[in-house]
N, C-alpha and C positions, 0 to 999 in steps of 0.2 A: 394356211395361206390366206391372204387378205382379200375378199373379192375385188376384182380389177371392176372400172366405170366400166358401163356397158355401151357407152360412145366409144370409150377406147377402143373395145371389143368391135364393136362394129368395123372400124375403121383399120384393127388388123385383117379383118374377113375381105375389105374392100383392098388395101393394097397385095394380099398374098394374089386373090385373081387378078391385078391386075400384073400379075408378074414378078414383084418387089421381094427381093431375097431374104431371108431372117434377121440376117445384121442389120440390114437396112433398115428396113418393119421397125424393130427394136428399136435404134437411134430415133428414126421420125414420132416414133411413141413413146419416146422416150420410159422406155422398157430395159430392165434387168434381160440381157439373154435368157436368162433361166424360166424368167418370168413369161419372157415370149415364146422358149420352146413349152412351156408347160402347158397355157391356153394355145399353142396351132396344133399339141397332140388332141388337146381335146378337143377340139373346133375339129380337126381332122377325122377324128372316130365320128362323130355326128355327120359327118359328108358335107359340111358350110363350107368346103373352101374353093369349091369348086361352085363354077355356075357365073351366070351375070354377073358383070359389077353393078347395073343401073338396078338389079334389084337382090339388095342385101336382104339377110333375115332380120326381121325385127329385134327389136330389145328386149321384147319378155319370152323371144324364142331361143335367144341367147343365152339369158337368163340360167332355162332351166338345163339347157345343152350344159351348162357352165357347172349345175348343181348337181348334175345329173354324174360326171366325168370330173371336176374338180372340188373334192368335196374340200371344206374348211378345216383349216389347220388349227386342231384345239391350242386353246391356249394354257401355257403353261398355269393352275393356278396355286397362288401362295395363300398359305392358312395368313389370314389377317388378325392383327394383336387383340382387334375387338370384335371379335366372331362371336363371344360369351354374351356380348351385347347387343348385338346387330341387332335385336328384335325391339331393346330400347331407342335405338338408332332410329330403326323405321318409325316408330311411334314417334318420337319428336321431329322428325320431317313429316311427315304428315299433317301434323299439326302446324308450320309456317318455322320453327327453329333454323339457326344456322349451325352450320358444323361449332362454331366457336364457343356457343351458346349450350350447344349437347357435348362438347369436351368438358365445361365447366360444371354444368352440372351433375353427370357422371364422376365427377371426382369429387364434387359436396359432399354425392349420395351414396358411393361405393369406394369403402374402402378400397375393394378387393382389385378395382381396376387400375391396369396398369399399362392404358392402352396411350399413344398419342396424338397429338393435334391432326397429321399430317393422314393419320390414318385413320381418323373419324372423317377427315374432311371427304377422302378415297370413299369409303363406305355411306358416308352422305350422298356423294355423286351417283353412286350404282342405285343408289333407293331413286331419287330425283329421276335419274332417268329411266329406271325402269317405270316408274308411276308416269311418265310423260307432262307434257306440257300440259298445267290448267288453263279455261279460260280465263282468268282472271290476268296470265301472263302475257293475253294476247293484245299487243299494242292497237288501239282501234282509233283511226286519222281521222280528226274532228273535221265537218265541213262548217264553215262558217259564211253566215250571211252578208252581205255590203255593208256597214255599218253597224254590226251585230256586236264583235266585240274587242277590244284590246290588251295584249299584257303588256306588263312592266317590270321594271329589273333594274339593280343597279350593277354596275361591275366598275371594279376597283382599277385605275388608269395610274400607277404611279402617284408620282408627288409632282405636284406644279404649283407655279409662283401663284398666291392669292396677292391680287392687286391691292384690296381692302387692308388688310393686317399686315401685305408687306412680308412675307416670310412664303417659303416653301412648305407646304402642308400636302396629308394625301388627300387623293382628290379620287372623286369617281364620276363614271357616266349613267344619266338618267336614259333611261331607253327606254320607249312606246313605240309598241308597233303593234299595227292592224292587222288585226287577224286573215282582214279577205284578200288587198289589197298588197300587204309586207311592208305598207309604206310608213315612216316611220319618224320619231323626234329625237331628237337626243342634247343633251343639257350638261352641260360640266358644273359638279359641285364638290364641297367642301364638307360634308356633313349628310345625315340623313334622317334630321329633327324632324318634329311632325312638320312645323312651319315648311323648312324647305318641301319635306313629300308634297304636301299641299300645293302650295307653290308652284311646285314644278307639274303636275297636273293643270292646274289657271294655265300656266304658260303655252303646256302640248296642247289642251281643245282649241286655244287661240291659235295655234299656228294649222291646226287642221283647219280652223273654221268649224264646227261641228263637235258636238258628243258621241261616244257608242253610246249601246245600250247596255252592255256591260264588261266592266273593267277585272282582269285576272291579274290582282299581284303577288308577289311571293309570299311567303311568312312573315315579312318586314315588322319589327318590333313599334314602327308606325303604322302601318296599315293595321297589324294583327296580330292583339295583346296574347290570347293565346288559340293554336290552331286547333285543329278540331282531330285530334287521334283516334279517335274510334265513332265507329257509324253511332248517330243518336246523341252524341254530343257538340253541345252546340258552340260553334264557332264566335269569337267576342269578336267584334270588330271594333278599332279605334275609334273613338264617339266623335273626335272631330274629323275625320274619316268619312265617317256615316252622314255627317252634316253637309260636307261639301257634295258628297254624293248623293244628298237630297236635292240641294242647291243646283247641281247641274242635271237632274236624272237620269244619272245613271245608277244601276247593279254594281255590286261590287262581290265578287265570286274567289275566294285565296284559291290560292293554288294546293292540293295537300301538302304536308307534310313530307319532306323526304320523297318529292315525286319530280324531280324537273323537267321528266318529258312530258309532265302536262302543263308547262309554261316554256316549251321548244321552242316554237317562235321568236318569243325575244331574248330567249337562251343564242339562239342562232345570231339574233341580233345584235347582241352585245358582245357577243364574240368575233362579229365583223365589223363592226369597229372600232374594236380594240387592235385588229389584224391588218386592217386595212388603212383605218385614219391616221389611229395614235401610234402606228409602228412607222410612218413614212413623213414624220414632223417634225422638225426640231425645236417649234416653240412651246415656249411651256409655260406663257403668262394665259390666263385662263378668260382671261378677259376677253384676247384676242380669237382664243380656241372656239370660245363659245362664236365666235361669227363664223369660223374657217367652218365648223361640224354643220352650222348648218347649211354653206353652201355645198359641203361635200355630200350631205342629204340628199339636194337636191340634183347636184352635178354627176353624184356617180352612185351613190345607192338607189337614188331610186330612177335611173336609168338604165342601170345592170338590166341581165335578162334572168330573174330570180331562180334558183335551181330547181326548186319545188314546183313554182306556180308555172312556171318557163316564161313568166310574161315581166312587162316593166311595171314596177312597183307604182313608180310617179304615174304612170300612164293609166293604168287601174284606177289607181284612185281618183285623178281627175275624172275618168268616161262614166264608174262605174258607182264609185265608193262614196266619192264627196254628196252628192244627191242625198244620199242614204242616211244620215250623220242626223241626229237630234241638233237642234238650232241652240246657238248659244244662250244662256241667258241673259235679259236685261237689265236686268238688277246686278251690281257685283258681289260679287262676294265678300262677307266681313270674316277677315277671318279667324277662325276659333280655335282655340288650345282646349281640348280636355286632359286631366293629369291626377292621378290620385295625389293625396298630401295625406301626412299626421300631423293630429292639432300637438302643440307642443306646449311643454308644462307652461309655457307664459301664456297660454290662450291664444297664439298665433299660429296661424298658418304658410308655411315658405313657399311662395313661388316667382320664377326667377330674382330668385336674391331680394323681393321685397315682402313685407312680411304686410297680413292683414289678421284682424283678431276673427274669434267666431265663440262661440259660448263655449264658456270654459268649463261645460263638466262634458263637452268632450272629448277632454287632454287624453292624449294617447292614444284616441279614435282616429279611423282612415275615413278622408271623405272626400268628397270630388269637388277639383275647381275647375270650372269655365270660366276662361279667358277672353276678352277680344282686346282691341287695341285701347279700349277707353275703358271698361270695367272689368271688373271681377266678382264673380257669383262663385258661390260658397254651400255646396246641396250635403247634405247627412241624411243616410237612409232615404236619398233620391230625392228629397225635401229642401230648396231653397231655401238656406236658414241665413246667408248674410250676401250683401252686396255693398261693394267697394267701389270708388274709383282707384283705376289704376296706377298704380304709384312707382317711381322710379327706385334700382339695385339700391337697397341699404334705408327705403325711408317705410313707414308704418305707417296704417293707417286702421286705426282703431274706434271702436261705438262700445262709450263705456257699457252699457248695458249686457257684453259679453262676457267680464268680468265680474268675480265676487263682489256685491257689495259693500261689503267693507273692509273689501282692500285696494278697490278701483284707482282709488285717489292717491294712493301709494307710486303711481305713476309721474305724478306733477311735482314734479324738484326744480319749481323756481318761483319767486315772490309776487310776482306780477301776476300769476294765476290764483291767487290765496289771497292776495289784497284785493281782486279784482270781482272773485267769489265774496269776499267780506262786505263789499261795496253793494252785492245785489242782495243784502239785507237788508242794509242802510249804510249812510254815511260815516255816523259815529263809530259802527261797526268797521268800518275799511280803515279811517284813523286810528281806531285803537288795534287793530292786526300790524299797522304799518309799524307803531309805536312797540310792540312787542318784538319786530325784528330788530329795533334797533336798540331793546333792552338790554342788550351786551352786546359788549366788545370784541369777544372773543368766540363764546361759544353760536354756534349756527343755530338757530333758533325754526327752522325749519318745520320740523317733527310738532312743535311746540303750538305754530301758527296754524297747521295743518288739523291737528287734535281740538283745538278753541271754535277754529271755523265749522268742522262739523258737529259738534258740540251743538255750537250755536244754530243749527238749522234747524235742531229739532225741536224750537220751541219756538211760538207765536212773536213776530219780528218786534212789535213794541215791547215786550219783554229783552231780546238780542239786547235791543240799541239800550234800553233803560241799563241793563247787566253791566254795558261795554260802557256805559258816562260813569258809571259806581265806581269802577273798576279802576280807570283813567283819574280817576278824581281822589283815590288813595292812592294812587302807584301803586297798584298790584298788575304783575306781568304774567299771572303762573294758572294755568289750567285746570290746577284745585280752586283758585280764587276763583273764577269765574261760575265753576262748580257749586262751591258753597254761596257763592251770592242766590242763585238762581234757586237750588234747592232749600233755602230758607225764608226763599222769598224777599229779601233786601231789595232787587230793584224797583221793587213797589213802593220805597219809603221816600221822600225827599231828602235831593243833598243837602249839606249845610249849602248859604250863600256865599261861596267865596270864589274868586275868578281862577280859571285851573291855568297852569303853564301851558304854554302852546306847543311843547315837545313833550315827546314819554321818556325823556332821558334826564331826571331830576339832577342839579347839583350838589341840592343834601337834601335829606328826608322832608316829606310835606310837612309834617308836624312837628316840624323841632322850631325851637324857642330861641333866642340869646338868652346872654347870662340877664339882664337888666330887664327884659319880660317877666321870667322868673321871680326876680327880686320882687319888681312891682307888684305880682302876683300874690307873694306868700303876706309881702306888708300890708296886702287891702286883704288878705285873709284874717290877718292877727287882727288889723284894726278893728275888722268886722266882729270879732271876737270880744275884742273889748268894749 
């Protein structure tokens, strides 16, 4: 039989003296008859049932009257399917395992077992509780100082109208709440990019007035790229995270891993109002939510009389909390994006949709960009290797010097840039590039202008422009010509004196003749002859 509460007991010993019949006893104690006659036979042999009522026997004399006269009804016990094992059982609770966890590996590792789930779980619980409670399981209630510290949390509020984009989207609430005080902010959003995290931290110390001194958030893939799973490993924090929490001074302390009740607080918070606000509204454009939440803040959350603290939250923090708060800062905040990237086989880097170059034999390399609203820095190996202005979704913004050198130029596919390049040689040089695009009619001559002009850089400029008169001056359009002039030295030589065409697009060969040139020709040849 099950020991009965030893209040119960007491309280059958106080009504038998006072009179009160078995039935009754039993009913008011809501007792089994059997159960009642069983403890007033034993209460009975011990002599308790007589005497005062103002002075009952105590509970540990009960106790043993009870252990003494009603002993415990063994229980029945069943051979368990994993009895073979129980001794592996105890060893993986011991060590932190869940039943789910020692089901599975007992079947990795034995064939032979053929025990199941429900019954590992049963033999988990008998190990558990016989081992009792660690301290490690013992919940211990943080006190926290007036302006000491803050968590945060988001929690997911349905779908409401975004006013901006015009469409129903899901939407969640930003929650802060002070830890001494319970008084707290709360912010309706669309998203949970760094920007907005950000953001919505500017906004709560503005509406406090004041900073903590340090901020508990969750694991948030904004606040906290990865969390810290075991003791000794060190926790990353979001680097534009870290900067605003330099910027305003405060700590920034994550929450573990898989621990909510050590972000309760605004666990509780977010759960009241999502209970309390957004369950008794019907509007859902968020524009307007965002004004109602925070006079609901003000009007009924932080008036309530808190369960925890027993006091009012707004009240607190006005007498107690606000005093306490780090001072805003006077400088604002600029604010900053950190983000890994991979350079990508063209030498550029993507971020939000606009592309900036960075030296290209990092292609394939991961490396960090820092954002603000006007630039973009570019670090590898923590090393500041390029800086950009920041360019709008879809436009580039490139420093040839990122690029292979000789293929940089491979980039520039329009005429204006190659006449213009031919121009900061010389003059003659930018004419005769101009004349080479419009050397045909048909074929693009591009590749052709592109090849001539850096050609031509490589050699001392009165050479260029002398190459480019030679060149012009026979009608040669072709990148071997300019070639061979150079490399034989021809521009050194003087032209014949004859005045060249003003276009590079001949209507017949420079040196062709009529017929009656020719004639006159061959007959001052003969005459000569004769």
């Amino acid at each position: 039989m099950n020991r009965i509460d030893m209040h119960r007991l007491q309280e059958l010993v106080r009504l038998h003296r006072m009179g009160t019949g078995a039935r009754e006893a039993a009913r008011l104690l809501k007792m089994g008859p059997n159960t009642e006659r069983t403890y007033r036979e034993a209460l009975q042999r011990a002599g308790m049932l007589d005497g005062p009522v103002e002075e009952l026997p105590s509970l540990q004399v009960l106790k043993e009257a009870v252990a003494d006269y009603v002993p415990s009804k063994p229980r029945v016990q069943h051979a368990s399917s994993v009895e073979p094992w129980l001794s592996d059982i105890e060893r993986k609770v011991e060590k932190g395992a869940g039943p789910k966890a020692i089901y599975d590996w007992l079947k990795r590792n034995d064939e032979h077992f053929t025990g199941t789930l429900s019954a590992v779980k049963r033999a988990s619980g008998r190990v558990r509780k016989e081992m009792g409670i660690s301290a490690e399981e013992v919940v211990i209630r943080v006190e926290t100082d007036p302006g000491e510290v803050a968590q945060v949390d988001f929690g997911y509020v349905g779908k409401l109208f975004d006013p901006v984009q015009r469409v129903m989207r899901k939407a969640y609430v930003f929650v802060m709440v002070l830890g001494y005080s319970r008084h707290m902010y709360c912010e309706i959003t669309f998203d949970q990019k760094q920007e907005t995290w950000l953001k919505l931290h500017i906004n709560a110390f503005k509406w406090f007035g004041g900073v903590v001194r340090s901020v508990r958030p969750d694991n948030l893939k904004a606040a906290v790229i990865r969390a810290a799973f075991a003791v000794g490993e060190p926790t990353v924090l979001n680097r534009s995270y870290a900067e605003l929490a330099r910027h305003y001074g405060f700590k920034i302390d994550p929450a573990p891993p898989y621990s909510p009740e050590k972000k309760g607080k605004v666990e509780s918070g977010v759960k009241y109002a999502k209970n309390n606000f957004f369950k008794t509204t019907d509007e859902i454009d968020a524009r307007v939510l965002n004004r109602e939440i925070g006079e609901w803040v003000l009007q009924t959350a932080g008036t309530r009389t808190h369960g925890t603290t027993a006091r009012q939250p707004l009240q607190v923090f006005e007498q107690e909390e606000r005093s306490e708060l780090l001072p805003l800062p006077t400088q604002r905040f600029e604010m900053v994006i950190w983000q890994n990237a991979t350079v990508g086989r063209d030498s550029y880097v993507t971020f939000r949709k606009a592309f900036y170059s960075f030296p290209w034999r990092w292609i394939s390399k991961e490396v960090l960009v820092r954002a603000t609203a006007h630039t973009v820095q570019i670090y590898g190996d923590n090393v500041r290797m390029a800086t950009h202005q920041r360019a709008l979704p879809g436009q580039r913004r490139t420093i040839d010097e990122h690029l292979p050198p000789h293929r940089r130029d491979l980039r520039h596919r329009n005429r204006q840039y190659w006449v213009r390049r031919a121009r900061a040689i010389g003059e003659p040089v930018g004419c005769y590039i101009d004349e080479v695009f419009d050397s045909d009619d048909v074929l693009d001559q591009m590749n052709l202008a592109r090849k001539i002009v850096q050609y031509l850089e490589g050699f001392p400029r009165h050479r260029a422009i002398a190459a480019c008169e030679r060149a012009r001056f026979y009608g040669n359009y072709k990148y071997q010509g300019i070639k061979e002039i150079l490399r034989k030295a021809l521009d050194q030589r003087p032209l014949p004196n004859l005045v060249l065409p003003q276009t590079g697009a001949l209507p017949e060969p420079r040196f062709a003749r009529s017929v009656q040139e020719l004639l006159d020709f061959h007959k001052e040849d003969m005459h000569g002859h004769n």
